[in-house]
N, CA and C atoms as a LAMMPS dump frame, in Angstrom:
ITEM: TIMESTEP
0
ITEM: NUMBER OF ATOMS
462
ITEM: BOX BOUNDS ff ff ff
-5.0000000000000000e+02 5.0000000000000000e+02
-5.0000000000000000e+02 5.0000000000000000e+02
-5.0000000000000000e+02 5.0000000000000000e+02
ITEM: ATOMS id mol type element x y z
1 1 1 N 0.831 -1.194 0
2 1 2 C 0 0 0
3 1 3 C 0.872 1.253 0
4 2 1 N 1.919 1.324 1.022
5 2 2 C 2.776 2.091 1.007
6 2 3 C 3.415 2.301 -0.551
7 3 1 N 3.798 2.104 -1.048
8 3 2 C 4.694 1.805 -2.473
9 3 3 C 3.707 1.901 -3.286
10 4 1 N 2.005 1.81 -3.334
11 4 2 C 1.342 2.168 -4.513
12 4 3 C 0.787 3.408 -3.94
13 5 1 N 0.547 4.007 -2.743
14 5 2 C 0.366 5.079 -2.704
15 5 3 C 1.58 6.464 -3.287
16 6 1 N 2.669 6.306 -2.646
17 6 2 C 3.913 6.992 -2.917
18 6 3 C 3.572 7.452 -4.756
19 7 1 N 2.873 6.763 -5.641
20 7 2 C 3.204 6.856 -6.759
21 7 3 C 1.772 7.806 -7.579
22 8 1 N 0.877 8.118 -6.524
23 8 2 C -0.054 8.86 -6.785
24 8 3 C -0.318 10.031 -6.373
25 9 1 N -1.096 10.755 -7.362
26 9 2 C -1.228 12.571 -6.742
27 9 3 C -2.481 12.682 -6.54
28 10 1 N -3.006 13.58 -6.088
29 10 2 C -4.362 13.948 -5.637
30 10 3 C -4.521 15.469 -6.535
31 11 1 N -5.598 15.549 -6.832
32 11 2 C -6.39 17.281 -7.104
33 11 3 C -6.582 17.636 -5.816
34 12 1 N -6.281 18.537 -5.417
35 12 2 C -6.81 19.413 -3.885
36 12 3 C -7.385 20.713 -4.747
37 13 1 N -8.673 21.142 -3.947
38 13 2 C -9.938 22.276 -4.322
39 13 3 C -10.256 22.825 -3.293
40 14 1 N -9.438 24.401 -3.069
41 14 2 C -10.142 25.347 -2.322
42 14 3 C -11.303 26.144 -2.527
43 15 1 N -11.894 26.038 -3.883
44 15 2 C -12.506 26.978 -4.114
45 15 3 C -13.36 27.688 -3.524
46 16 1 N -14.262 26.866 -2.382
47 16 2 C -15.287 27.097 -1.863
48 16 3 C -14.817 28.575 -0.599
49 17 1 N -13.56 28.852 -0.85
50 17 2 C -12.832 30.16 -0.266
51 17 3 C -13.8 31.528 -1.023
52 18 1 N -13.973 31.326 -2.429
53 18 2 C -14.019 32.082 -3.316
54 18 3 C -15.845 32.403 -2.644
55 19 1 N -16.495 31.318 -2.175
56 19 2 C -17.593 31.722 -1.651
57 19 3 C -17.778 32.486 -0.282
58 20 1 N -16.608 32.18 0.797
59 20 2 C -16.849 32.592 1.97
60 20 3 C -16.016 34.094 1.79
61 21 1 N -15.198 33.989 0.789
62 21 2 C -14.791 35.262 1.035
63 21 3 C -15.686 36.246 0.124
64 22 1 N -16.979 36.131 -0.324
65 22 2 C -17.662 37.11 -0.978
66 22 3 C -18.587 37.325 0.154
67 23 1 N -18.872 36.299 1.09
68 23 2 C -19.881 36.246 2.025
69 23 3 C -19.428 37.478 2.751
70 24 1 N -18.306 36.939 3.124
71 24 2 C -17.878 38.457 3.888
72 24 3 C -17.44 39.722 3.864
73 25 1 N -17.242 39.739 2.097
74 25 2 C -17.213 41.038 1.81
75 25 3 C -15.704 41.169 1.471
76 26 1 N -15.065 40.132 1.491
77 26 2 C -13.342 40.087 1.292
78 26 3 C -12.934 39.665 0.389
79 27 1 N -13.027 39.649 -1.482
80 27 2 C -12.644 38.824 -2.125
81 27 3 C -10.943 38.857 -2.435
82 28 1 N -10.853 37.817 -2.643
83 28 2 C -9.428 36.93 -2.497
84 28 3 C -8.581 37.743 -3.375
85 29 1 N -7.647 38.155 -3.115
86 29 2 C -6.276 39.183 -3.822
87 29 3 C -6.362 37.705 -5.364
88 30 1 N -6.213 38.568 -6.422
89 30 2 C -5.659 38.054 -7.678
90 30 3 C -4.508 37.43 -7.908
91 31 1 N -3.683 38.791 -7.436
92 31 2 C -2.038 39.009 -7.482
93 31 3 C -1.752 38.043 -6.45
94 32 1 N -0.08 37.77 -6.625
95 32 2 C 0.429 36.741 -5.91
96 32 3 C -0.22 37.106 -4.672
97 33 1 N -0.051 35.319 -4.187
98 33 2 C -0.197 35.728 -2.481
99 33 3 C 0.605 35.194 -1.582
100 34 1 N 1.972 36.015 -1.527
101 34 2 C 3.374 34.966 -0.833
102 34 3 C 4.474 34.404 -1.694
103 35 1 N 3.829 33.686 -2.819
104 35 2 C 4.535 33.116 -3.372
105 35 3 C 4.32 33.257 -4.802
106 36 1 N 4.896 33.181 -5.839
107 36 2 C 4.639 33.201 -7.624
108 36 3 C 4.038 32.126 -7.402
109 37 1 N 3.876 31 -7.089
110 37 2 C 2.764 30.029 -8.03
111 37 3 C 0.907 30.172 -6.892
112 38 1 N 1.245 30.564 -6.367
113 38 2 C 0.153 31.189 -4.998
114 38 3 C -0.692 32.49 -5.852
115 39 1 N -1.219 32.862 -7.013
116 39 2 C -2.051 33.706 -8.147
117 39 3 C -3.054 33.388 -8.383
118 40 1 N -3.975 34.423 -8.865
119 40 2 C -5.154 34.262 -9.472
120 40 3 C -6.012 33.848 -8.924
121 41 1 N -7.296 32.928 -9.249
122 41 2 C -8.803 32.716 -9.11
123 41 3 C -8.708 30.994 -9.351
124 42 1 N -7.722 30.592 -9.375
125 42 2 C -7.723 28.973 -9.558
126 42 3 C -6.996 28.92 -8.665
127 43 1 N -7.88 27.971 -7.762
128 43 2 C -7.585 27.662 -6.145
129 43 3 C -7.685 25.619 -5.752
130 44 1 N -6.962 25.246 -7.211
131 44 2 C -7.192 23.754 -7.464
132 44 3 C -5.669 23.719 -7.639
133 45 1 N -4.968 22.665 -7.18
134 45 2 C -3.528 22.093 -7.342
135 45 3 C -3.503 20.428 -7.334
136 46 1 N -2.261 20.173 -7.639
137 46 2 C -2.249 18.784 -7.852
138 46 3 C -0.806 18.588 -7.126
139 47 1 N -1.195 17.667 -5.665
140 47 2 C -0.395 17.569 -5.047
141 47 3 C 0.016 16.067 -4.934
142 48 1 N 1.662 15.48 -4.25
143 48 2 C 1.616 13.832 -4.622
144 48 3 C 0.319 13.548 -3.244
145 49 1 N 0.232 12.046 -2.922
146 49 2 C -0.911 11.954 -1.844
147 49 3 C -0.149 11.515 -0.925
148 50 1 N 1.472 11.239 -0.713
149 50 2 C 2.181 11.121 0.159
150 50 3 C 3.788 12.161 -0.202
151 51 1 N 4.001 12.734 0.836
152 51 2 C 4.796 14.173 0.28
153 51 3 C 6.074 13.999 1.306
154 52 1 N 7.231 14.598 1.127
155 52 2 C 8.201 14.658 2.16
156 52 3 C 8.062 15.654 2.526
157 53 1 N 8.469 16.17 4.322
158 53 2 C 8.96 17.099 4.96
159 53 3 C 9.97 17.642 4.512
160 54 1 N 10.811 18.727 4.126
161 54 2 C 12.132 19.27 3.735
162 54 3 C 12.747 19.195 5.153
163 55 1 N 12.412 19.667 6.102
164 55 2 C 12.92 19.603 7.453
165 55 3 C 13.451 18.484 8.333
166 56 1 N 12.546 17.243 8.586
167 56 2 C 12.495 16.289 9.016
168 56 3 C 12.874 15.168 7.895
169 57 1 N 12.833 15.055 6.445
170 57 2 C 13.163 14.256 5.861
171 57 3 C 12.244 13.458 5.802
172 58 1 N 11.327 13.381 6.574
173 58 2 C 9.995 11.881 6.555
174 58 3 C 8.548 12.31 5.943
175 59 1 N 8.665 11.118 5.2
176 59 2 C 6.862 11.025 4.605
177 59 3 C 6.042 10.979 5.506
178 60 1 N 5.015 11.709 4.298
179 60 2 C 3.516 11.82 5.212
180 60 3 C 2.651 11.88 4.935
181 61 1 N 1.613 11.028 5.07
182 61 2 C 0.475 11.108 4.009
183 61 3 C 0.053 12.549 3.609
184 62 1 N -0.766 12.92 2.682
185 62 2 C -1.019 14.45 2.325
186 62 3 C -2.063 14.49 1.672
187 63 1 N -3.441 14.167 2.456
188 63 2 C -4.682 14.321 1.862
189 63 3 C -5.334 15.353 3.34
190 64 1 N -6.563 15.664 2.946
191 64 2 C -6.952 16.767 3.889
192 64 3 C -8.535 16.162 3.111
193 65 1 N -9.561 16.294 3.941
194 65 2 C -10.932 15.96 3.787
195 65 3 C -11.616 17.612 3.079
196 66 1 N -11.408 18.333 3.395
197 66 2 C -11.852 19.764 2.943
198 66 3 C -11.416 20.029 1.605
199 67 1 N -10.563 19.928 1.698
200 67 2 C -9.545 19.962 0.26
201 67 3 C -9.102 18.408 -1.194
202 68 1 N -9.258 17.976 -0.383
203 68 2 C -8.643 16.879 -1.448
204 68 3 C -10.269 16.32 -2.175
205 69 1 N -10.074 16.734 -3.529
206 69 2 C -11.605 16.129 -3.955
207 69 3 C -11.083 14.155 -5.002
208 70 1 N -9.975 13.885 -5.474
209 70 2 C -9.85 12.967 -6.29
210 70 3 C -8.434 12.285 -6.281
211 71 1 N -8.174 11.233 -6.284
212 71 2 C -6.762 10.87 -6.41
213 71 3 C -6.65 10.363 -8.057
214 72 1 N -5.328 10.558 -8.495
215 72 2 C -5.723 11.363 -10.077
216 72 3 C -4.727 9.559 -10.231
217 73 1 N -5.392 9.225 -11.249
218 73 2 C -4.485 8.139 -11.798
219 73 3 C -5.543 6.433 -11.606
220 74 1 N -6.608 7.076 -11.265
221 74 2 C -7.086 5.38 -10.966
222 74 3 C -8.659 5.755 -10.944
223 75 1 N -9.645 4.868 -10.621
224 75 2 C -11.27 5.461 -11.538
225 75 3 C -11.62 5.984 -9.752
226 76 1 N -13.006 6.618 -10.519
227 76 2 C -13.812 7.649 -9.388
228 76 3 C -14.244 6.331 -8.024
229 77 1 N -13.844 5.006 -8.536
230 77 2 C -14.496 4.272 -7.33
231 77 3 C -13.592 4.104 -6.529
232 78 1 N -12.238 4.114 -7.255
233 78 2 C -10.968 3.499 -6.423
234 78 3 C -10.672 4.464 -5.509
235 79 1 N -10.446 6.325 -6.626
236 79 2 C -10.545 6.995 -5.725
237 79 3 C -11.261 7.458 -4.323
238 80 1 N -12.705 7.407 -4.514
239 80 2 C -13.599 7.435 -3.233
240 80 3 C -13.445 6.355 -2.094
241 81 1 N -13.064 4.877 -2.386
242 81 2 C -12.388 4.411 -1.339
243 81 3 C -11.277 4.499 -0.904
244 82 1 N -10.239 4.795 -1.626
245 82 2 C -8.628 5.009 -1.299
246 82 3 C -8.686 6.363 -0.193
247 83 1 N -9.551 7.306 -0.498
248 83 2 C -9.56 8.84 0.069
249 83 3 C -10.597 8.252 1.608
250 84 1 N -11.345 7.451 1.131
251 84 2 C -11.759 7.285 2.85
252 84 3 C -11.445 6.596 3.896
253 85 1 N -10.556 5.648 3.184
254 85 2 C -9.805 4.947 3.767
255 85 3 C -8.015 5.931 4.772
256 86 1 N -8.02 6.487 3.906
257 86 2 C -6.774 8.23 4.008
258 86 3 C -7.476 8.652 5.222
259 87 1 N -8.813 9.713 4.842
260 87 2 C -9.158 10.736 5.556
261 87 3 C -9.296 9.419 7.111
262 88 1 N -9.962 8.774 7.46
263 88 2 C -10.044 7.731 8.639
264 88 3 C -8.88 7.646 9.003
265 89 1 N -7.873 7.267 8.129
266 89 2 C -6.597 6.681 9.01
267 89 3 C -5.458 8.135 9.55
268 90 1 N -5.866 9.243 8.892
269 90 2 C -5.402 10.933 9.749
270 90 3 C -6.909 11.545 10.846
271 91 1 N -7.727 11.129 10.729
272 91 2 C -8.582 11.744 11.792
273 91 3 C -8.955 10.746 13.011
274 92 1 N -9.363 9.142 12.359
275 92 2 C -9.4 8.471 13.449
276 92 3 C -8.508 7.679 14.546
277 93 1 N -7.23 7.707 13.677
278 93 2 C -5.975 7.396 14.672
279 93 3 C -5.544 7.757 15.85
280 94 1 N -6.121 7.883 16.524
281 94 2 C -5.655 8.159 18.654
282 94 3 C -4.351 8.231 18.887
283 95 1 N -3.419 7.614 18.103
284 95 2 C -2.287 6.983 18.778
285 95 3 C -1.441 8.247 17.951
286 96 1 N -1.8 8.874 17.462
287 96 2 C -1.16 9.933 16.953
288 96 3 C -1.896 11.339 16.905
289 97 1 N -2.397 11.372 17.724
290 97 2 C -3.292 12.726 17.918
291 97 3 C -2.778 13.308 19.522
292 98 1 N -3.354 14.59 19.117
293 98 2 C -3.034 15.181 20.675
294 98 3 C -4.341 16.636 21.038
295 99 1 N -4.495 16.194 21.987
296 99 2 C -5.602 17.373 22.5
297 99 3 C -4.965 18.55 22.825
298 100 1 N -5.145 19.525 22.265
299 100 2 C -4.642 20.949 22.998
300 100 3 C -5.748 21.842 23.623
301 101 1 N -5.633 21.688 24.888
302 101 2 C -6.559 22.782 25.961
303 101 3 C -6.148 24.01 26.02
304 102 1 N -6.805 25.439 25.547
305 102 2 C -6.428 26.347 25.203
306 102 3 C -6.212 26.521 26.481
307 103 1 N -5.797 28.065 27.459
308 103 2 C -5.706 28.812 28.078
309 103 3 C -5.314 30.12 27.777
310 104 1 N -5.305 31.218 28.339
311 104 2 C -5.255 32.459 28.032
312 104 3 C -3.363 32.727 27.693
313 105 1 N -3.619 33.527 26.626
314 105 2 C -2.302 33.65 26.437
315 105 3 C -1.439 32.302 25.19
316 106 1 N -1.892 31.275 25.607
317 106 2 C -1.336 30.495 24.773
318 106 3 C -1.116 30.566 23.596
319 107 1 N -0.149 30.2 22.901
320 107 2 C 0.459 29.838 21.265
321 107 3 C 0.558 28.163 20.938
322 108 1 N 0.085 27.97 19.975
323 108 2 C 0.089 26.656 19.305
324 108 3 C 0.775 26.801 18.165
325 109 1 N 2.037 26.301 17.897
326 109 2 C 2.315 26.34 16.624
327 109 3 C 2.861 25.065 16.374
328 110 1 N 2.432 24.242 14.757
329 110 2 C 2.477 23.142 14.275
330 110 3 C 3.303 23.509 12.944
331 111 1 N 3.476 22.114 12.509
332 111 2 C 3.897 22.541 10.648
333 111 3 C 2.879 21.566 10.293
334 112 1 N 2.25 22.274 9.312
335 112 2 C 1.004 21.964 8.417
336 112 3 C 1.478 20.943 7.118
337 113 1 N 2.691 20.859 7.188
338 113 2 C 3.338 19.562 6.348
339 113 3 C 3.421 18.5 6.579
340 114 1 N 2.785 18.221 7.969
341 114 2 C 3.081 16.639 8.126
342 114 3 C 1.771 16.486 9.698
343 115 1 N 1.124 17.897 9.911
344 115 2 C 0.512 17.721 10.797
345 115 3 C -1.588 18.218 10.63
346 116 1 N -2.485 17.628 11.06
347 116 2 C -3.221 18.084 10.597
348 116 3 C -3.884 18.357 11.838
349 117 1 N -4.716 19.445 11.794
350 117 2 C -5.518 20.096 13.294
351 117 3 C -6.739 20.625 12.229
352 118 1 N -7.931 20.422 13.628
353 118 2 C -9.193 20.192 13.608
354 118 3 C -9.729 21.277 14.766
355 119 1 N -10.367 22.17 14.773
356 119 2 C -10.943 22.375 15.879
357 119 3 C -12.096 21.825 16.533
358 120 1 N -12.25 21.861 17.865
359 120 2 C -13.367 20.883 18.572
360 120 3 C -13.749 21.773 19.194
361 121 1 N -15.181 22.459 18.763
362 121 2 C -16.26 23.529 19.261
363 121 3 C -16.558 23.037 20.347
364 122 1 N -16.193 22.453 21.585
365 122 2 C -16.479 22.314 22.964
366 122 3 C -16.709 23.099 23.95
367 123 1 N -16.739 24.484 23.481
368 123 2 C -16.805 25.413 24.775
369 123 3 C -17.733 26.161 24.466
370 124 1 N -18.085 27.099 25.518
371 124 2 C -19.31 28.273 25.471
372 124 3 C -18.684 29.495 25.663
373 125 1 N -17.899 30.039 26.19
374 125 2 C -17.308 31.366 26.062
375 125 3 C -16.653 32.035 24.757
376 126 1 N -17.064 32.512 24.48
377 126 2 C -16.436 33.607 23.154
378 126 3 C -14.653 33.503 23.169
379 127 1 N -14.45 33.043 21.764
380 127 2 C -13.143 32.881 21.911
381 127 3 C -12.529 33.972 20.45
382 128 1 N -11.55 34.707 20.947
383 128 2 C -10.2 35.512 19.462
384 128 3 C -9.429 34.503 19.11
385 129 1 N -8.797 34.964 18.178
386 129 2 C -7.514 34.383 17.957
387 129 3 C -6.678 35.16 16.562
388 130 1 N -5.751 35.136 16.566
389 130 2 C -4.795 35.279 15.218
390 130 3 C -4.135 33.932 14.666
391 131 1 N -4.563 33.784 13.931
392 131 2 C -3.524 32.865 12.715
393 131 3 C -2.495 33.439 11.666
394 132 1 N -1.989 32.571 11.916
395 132 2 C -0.852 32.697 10.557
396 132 3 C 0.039 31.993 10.006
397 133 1 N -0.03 31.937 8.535
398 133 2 C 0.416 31.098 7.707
399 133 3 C 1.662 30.829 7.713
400 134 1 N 2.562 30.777 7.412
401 134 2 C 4.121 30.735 6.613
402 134 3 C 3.859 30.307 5.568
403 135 1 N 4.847 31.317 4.552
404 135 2 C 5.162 30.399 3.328
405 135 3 C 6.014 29.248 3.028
406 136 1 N 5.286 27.973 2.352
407 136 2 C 5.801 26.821 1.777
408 136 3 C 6.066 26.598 1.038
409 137 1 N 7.087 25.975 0.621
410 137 2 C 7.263 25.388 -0.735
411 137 3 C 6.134 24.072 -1.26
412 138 1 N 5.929 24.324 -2.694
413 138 2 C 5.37 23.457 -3.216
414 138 3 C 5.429 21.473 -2.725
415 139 1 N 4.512 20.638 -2.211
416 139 2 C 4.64 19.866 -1.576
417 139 3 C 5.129 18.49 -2.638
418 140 1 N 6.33 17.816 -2.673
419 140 2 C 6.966 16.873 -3.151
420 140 3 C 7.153 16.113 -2.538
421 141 1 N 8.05 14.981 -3.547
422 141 2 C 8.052 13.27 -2.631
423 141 3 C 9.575 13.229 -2.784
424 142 1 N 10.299 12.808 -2.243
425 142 2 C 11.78 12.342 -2.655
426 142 3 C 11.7 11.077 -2.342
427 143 1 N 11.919 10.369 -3.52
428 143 2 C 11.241 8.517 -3.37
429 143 3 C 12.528 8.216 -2.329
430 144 1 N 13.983 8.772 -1.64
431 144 2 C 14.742 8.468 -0.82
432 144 3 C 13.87 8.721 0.722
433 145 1 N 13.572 9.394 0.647
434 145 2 C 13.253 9.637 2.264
435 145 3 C 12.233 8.73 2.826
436 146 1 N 12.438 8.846 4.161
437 146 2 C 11.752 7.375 4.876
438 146 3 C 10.486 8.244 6.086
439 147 1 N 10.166 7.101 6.472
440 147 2 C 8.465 7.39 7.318
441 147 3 C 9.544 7.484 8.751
442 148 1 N 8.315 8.515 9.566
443 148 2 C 9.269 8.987 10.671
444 148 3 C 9.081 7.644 11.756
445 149 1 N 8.668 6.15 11.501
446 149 2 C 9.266 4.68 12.305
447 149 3 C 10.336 4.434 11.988
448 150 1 N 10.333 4.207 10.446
449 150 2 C 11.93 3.544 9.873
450 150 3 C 12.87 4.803 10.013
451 151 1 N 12.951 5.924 10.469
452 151 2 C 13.825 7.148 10.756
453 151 3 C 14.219 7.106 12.048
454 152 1 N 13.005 6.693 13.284
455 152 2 C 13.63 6.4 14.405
456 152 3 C 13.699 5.171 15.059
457 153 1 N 13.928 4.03 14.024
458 153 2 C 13.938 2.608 14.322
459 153 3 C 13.016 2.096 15.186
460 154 1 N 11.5 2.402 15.051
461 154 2 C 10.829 2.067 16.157
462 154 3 C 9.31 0.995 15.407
């Protein structure tokens, strides 16, 4: 599975940005945003479905349920099970998840390359916040690099 995934890409589709940001009255800058290939009104890319970290060196799966609509290379049935079989094994996995309990003041910062966060509407008090992005480089595979078990022999 490992070795036939590695060899496939996915379509990822933001578009539905293009709706919330009219909702609110904010439509989406044209001109670059961060980066030259980050342009325009086409908010669809084609990413692999398992990608390396530049940092860490280790694969990681790279599908997202919001975003990823098709895995490109195999029919609409294979894809719809291959992707739910994905999205389950990054959201329902325990053994690799972690709860973060806000408190006042706190900072959370992750890399969005190998990590995926969810918020869990559990509370009743009015909550702020600031986000912010960093710019990334375009997400690739280097068929050398290894999964972060076989990296720390475990």
């Amino acid at each position: 599975m490992k070795i036939f995934l590695e060899g496939l890409t996915a379509t990822h589709d933001a578009s539905f940005f293009h709706d919330e940001a009219a909702r609110l009255g904010n439509p989406l800058r044209q001109g670059e945003r961060g980066s030259p290939l980050n342009k325009g009104g086409n908010l669809t890319a084609v990413h692999p479905v398992v990608r390396t970290n530049p940092v860490t060196g280790w694969k990681s799966v790279y599908v997202n349920k919001g975003f990823t609509k098709r895995i490109n290379g195999v029919t609409k049935d294979e894809s719809d099970v291959l992707l739910q079989y994905l999205f389950n094994l990054v959201t329902q996995n325990h053994d690799v998840q972690v709860r973060y309990r806000w408190s006042k003041n706190d900072v959370a910062i992750w890399d969005n390359r190998s990590t995926f966060h969810c918020a869990t509407y559990d509370y009743e008090a009015a909550r702020a916040g600031d986000r912010v992005c960093s710019l990334g480089e375009a997400p690739y595979l280097d068929p050398s690099s290894t999964g972060r078990r076989e990296a720390l022999g475990v």
